[in-house]
ZAFIKE-911756 format. One record per residue (C-alpha): residue number from 1; residue in three letters; chain; x, y, z. Coordinates in steps of 0.02 Angstrom, whole numbers. Layout:
BEGIN
> NUM/ALA/A/X/Y/Z
...
***
This chain:
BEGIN
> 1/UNK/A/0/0/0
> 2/UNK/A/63/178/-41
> 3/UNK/A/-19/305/102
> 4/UNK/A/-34/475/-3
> 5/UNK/A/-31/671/61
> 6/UNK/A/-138/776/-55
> 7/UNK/A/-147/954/1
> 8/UNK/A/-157/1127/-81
> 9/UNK/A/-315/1256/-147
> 10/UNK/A/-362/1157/-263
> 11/UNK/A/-497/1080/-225
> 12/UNK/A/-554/1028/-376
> 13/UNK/A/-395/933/-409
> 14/UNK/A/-383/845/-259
> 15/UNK/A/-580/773/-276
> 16/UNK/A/-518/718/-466
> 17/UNK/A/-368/633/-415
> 18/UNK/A/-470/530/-276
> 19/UNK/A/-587/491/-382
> 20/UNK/A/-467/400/-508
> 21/UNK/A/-422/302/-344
> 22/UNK/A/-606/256/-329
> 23/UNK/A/-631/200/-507
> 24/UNK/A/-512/73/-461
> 25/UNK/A/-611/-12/-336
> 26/UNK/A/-707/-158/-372
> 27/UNK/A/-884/-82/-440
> 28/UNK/A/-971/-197/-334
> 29/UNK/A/-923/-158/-185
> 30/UNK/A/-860/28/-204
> 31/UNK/A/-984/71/-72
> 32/UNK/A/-884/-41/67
> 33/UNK/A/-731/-16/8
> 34/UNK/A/-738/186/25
> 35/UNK/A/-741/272/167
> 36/UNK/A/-715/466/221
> 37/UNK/A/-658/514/398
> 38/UNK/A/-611/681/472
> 39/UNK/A/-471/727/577
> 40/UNK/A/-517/559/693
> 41/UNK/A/-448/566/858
> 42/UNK/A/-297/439/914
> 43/UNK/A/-368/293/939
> 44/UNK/A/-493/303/801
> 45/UNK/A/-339/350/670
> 46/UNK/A/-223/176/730
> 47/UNK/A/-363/90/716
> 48/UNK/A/-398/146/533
> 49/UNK/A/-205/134/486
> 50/UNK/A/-238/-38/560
> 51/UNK/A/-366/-88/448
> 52/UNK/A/-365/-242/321
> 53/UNK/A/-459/-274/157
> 54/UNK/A/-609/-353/133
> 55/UNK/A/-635/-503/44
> 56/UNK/A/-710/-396/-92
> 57/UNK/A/-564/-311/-143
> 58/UNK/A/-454/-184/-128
> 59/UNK/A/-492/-33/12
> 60/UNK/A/-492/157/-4
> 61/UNK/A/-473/267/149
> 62/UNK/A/-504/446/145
> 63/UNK/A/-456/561/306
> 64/UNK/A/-478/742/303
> 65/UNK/A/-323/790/404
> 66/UNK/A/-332/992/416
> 67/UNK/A/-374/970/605
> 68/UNK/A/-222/903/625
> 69/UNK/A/-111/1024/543
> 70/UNK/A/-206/1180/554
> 71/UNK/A/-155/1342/658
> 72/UNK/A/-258/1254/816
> 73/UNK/A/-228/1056/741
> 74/UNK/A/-206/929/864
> 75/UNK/A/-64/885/934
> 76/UNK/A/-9/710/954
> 77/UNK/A/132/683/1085
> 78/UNK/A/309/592/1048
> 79/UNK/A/240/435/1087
> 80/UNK/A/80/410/978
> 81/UNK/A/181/498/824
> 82/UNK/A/297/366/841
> 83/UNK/A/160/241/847
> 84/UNK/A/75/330/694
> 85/UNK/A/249/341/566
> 86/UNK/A/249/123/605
> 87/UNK/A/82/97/558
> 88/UNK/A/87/187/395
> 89/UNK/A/249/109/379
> 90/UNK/A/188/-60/399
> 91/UNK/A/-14/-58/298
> 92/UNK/A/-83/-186/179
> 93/UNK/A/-54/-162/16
> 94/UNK/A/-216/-189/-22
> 95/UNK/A/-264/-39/70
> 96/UNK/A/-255/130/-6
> 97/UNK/A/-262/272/123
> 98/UNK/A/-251/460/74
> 99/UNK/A/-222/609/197
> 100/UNK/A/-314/769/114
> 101/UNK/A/-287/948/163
> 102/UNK/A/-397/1065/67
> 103/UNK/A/-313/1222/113
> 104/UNK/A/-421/1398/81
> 105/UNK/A/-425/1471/-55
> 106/UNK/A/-362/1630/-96
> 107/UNK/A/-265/1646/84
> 108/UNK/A/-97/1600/22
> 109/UNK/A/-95/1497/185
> 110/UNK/A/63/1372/164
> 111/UNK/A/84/1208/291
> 112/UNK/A/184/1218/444
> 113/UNK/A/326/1113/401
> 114/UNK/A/416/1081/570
> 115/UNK/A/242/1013/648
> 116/UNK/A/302/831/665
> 117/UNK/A/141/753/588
> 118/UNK/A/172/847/436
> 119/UNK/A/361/789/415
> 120/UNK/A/288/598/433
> 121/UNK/A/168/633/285
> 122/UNK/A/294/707/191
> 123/UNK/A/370/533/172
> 124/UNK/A/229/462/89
> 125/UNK/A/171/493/-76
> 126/UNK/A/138/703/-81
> 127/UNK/A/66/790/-208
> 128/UNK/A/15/978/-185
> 129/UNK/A/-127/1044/-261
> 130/UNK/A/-90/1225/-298
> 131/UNK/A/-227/1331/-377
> 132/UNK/A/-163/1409/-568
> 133/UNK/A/-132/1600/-539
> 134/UNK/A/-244/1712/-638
> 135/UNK/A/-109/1792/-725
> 136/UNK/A/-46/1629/-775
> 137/UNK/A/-167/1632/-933
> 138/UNK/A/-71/1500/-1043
> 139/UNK/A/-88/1389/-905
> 140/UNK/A/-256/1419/-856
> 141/UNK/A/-307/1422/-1070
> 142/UNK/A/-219/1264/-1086
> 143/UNK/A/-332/1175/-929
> 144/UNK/A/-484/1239/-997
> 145/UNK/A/-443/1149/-1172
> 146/UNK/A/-402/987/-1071
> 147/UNK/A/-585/1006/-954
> 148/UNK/A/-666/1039/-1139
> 149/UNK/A/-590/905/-1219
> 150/UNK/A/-636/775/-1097
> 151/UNK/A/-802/847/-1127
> 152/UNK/A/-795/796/-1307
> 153/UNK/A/-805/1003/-1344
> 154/UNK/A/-694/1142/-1396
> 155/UNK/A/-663/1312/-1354
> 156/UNK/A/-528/1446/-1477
> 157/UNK/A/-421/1560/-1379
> 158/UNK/A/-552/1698/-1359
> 159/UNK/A/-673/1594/-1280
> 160/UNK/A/-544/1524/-1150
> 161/UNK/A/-496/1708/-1117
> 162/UNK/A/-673/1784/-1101
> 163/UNK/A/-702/1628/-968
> 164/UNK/A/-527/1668/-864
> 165/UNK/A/-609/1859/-869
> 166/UNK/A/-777/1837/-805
> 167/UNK/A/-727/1665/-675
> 168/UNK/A/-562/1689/-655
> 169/UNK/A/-432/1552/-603
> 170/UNK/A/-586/1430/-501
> 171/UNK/A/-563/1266/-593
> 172/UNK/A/-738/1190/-508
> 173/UNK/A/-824/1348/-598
> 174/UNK/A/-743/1310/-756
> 175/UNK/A/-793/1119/-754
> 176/UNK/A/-995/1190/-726
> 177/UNK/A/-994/1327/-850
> 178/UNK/A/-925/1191/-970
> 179/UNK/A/-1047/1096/-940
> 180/UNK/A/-1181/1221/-968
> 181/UNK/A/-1101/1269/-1119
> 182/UNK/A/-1079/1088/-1204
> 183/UNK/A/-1271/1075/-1187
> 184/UNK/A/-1304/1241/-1254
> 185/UNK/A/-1209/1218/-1423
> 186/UNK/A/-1261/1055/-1455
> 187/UNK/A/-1256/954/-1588
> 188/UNK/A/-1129/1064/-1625
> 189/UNK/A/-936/1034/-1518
> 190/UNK/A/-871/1216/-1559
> 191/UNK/A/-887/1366/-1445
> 192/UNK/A/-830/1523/-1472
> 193/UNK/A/-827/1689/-1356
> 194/UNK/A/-1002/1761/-1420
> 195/UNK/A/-1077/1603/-1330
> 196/UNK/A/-961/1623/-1201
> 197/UNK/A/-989/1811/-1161
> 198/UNK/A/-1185/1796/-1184
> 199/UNK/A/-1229/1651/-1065
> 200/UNK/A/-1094/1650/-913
> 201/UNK/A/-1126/1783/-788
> 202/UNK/A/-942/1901/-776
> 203/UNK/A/-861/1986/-650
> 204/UNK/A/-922/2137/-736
> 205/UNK/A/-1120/2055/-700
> 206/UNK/A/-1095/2032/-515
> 207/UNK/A/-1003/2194/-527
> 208/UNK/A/-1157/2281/-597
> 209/UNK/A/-1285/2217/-459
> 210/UNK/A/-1176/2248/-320
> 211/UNK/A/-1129/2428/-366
> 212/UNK/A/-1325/2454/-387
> 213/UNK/A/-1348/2396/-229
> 214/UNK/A/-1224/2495/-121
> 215/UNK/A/-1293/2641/-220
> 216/UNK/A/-1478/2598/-155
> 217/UNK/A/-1519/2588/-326
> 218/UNK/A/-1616/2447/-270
> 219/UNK/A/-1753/2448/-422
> 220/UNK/A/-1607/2424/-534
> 221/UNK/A/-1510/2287/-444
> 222/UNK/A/-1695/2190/-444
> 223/UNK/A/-1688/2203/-633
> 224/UNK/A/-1506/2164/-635
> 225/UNK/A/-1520/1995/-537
> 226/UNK/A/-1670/1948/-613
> 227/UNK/A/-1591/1960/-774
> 228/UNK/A/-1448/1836/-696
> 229/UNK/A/-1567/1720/-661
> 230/UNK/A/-1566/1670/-849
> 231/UNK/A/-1392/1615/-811
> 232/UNK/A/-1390/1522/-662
> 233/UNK/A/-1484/1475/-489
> 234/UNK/A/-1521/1627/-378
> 235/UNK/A/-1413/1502/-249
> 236/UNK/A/-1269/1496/-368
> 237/UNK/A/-1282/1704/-392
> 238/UNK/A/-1282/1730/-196
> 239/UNK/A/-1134/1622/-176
> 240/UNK/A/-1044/1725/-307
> 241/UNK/A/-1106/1894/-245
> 242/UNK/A/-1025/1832/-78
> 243/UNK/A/-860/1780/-161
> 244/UNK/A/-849/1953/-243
> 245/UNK/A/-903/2051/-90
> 246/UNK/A/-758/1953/-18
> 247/UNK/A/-635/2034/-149
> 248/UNK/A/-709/2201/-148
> 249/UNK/A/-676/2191/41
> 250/UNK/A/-473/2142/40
> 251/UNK/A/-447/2252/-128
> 252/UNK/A/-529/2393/-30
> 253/UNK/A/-441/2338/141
> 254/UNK/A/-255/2335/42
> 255/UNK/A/-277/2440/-84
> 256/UNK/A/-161/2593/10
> 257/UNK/A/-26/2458/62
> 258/UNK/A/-21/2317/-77
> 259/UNK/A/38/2342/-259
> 260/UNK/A/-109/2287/-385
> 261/UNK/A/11/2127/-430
> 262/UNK/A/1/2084/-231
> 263/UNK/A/-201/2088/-212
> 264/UNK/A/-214/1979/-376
> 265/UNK/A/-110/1855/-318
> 266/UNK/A/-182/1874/-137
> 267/UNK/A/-385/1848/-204
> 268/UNK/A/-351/1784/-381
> 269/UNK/A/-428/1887/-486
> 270/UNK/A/-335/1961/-636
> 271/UNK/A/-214/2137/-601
> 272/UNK/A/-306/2218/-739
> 273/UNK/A/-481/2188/-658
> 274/UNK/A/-394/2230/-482
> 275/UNK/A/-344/2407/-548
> 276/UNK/A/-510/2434/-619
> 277/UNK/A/-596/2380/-449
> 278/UNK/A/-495/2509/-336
> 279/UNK/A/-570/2644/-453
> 280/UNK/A/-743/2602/-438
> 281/UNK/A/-729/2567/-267
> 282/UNK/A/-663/2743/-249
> 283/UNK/A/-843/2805/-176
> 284/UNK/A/-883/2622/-116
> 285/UNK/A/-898/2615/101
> 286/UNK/A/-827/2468/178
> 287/UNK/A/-925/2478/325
> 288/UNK/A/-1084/2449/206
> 289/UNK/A/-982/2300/102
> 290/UNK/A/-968/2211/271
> 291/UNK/A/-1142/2264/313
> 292/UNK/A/-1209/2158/141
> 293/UNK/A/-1095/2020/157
> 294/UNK/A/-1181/1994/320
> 295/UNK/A/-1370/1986/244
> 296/UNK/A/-1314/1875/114
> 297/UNK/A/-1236/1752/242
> 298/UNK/A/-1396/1762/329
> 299/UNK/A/-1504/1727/187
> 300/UNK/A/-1391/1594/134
> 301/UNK/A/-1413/1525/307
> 302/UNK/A/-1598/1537/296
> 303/UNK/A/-1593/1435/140
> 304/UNK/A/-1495/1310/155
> 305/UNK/A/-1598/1262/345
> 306/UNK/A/-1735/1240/220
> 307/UNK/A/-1822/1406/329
> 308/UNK/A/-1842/1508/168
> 309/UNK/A/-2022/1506/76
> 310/UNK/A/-1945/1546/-86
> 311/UNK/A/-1758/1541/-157
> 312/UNK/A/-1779/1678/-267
> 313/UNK/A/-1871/1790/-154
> 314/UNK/A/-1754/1766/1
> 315/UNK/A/-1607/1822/-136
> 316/UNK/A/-1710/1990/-190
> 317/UNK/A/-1752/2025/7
> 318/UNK/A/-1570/2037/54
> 319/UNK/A/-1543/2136/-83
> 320/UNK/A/-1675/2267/-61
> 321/UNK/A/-1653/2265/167
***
C-alpha cells in the first residue's frame, strides 16, 4: 500500500485525483470499500491505519487531516507519532489510504513544516494541489482545453480568455460553465466567445448588481439579478455575490498598502480587473460591504436550513433590506 498526502487550494484537483483512486475499486463493492473520515482522534486513526481489506477487494481510505495540521490542529505527543509513522509504515497493500488537506482558497496559507505530523506525511506519496494563478493565462487556457476536451467540446483562444475574465482562475467553476455550455451548443462541439460572453454571468455582471446595490439603486439591482437568473440559480448568484463582496472587501482593505500585482495574487482575480476595482470602489464604504456580506450570509443560512419560503425571493429581500 502507498499512504498518499494531497494538500493545496485546489480543490477541484484533489476530488479528481481521488476519484481515479475510486474507479479502481471493485464496482461492486465501491460502497464498502470507501470510506471518508475527518481529523479522527488517536485511537480512532491507529485503528484505521490498522485496517485490512475485505474479501471484496481492494480498500480506499479517505481522512480529512486539516485538524491536524491547522493553526489550532491537534497535537499528538512523541509517543503516539511514533506509533502513527509504524503503522503507515507497515499497511496492507491492499489498502489505499489518502491524507487530504484542502487548504483555503485565496489565503496563500502554506503548511507548517516543522509540525512533526506533517514531516511523517511528507514521506509518503505528496502531491500539492496548488490553484493556477490568474495571471498565469497559458496555463489556465491550456486546462480549460483539457476540461473541454474530456467533454468531447472545444473552445478557440477567445473563448478560454473571455471565461478566465468573467470566473477567473476557479477550476470547479470552469468544469460547470463547461458543462452548461456543451449542452447549449449542441449538436454542434465548437464554442466560441459570443456564446461564451452571452450566457456566463462576468465579474463585470456581479459587478453591476452589487454597485447598484451599495448605491440603493435597489429597483435596478432587482432588474439586474433577475436578469442573472437566466444564467444560473439565484443560490449559485448569492454564492458569487459573496465571493466578490469578499474581494471588494481585501482590494478595498489593501488597496493603500499592496501593489495591484500583490491583491491579484492574494484573491485571484486578474491585475487588470484589480486596478479597475480600486477605481470604482473609490466612492464604495466598507462599513456597508461588510454590512451586505452579512445579509447574504444570513439569507444563505436561511436557505440552506430549508427556513426560506422561496429561493428567489429570500435572494431579492437581502438585496433590497
Amino acid at each position: 500500500m502507498t499512504v498518499h498526502f494531497f494538500y493545496g487550494e485546489e480543490d477541484y484537483d484533489i476530488e479528481k485525483a481521488i476519484d481515479f483512486f475510486k474507479s479502481k475499486l471493485d464496482k461492486n463493492f465501491a460502497a464498502m470499500n470507501y470510506r471518508v473520515y475527518s481529523n479522527p482522534d488517536y485511537i480512532e486513526l491507529t485503528q484505521l491505519l490498522r485496517t485490512q481489506p475485505m474479501m471484496f477487494g481492494n480498500l480506499l481510505i479517505i481522512i480529512n487531516c486539516g485538524g491536524y495540521l491547522g493553526e489550532k490542529g491537534n497535537n499528538f505527543d512523541d509517543k503516539q507519532l511514533a506509533e502513527i509513522e509504524t503503522l503507515i509504515g507497515e499497511s496492507s497493500e491492499l489498502v489505499d489510504i489518502v491524507f487530504v488537506w484542502k487548504l483555503p482558497r485565496g489565503e496563500g496559507k502554506k503548511p507548517d513544516s516543522r509540525r512533526k505530523l506533517f514531516k511523517i506525511l511528507a514521506k509518503a506519496d505528496v502531491r500539492v494541489f496548488d490553484a493556477i494563478k490568474t495571471y498565469q493565462v497559458n496555463e489556465l487556457t491550456a486546462r480549460i482545453k483539457a476540461m473541454a476536451k474530456e467533454k468531447n467540446i472545444s473552445l478557440d483562444n477567445d473563448a478560454c480568455l473571455a471565461l478566465i475574465e468573467q470566473i477567473g482562475n476557479n477550476l470547479r467553476d470552469f468544469d460547470s460553465e463547461l458543462e452548461k455550455l456543451k449542452l447549449l451548443v449542441y449538436p454542434e462541439k465548437k464554442i466560441g466567445e459570443k456564446l461564451v460572453r452571452e450566457n456566463c454571468i462576468s465579474n463585470q455582471d456581479l459587478f453591476n448588481l452589487t454597485d447598484y446595490i451599495m448605491k440603493n439603486q435597489k429597483d435596478k439591482a432587482l432588474l439586474e439579478f433577475r436578469r442573472l437568473t437566466d444564467k444560473k440559480h439565484p443560490l449559485e448568484i448569492l454564492s458569487a455575490i459573496q465571493t466578490m463582496l469578499r474581494k471588494w472587501i481585501t482590494i478595498k482593505l489593501n488597496a493603500n498598502s499592496m501593489s495591484t500585482f500583490e491583491i491579484s495574487k492574494k484573491i485571484g482575480m486578474h491585475e487588470f480587473a484589480v486596478k479597475q476595482t480600486i477605481a470604482k470602489l473609490k466612492n464604495t464604504s466598507l462599513k456597508e460591504m461588510v454590512k451586505f456580506k452579512q445579509l447574504l450570509i444570513d439569507s444563505e443560512y436561511k436557505i440552506k436550513n430549508g427556513n426560506a419560503y422561496d429561493v428567489q425571493f429570500e435572494v431579492e429581500n437581502a438585496i433590497i433590506r
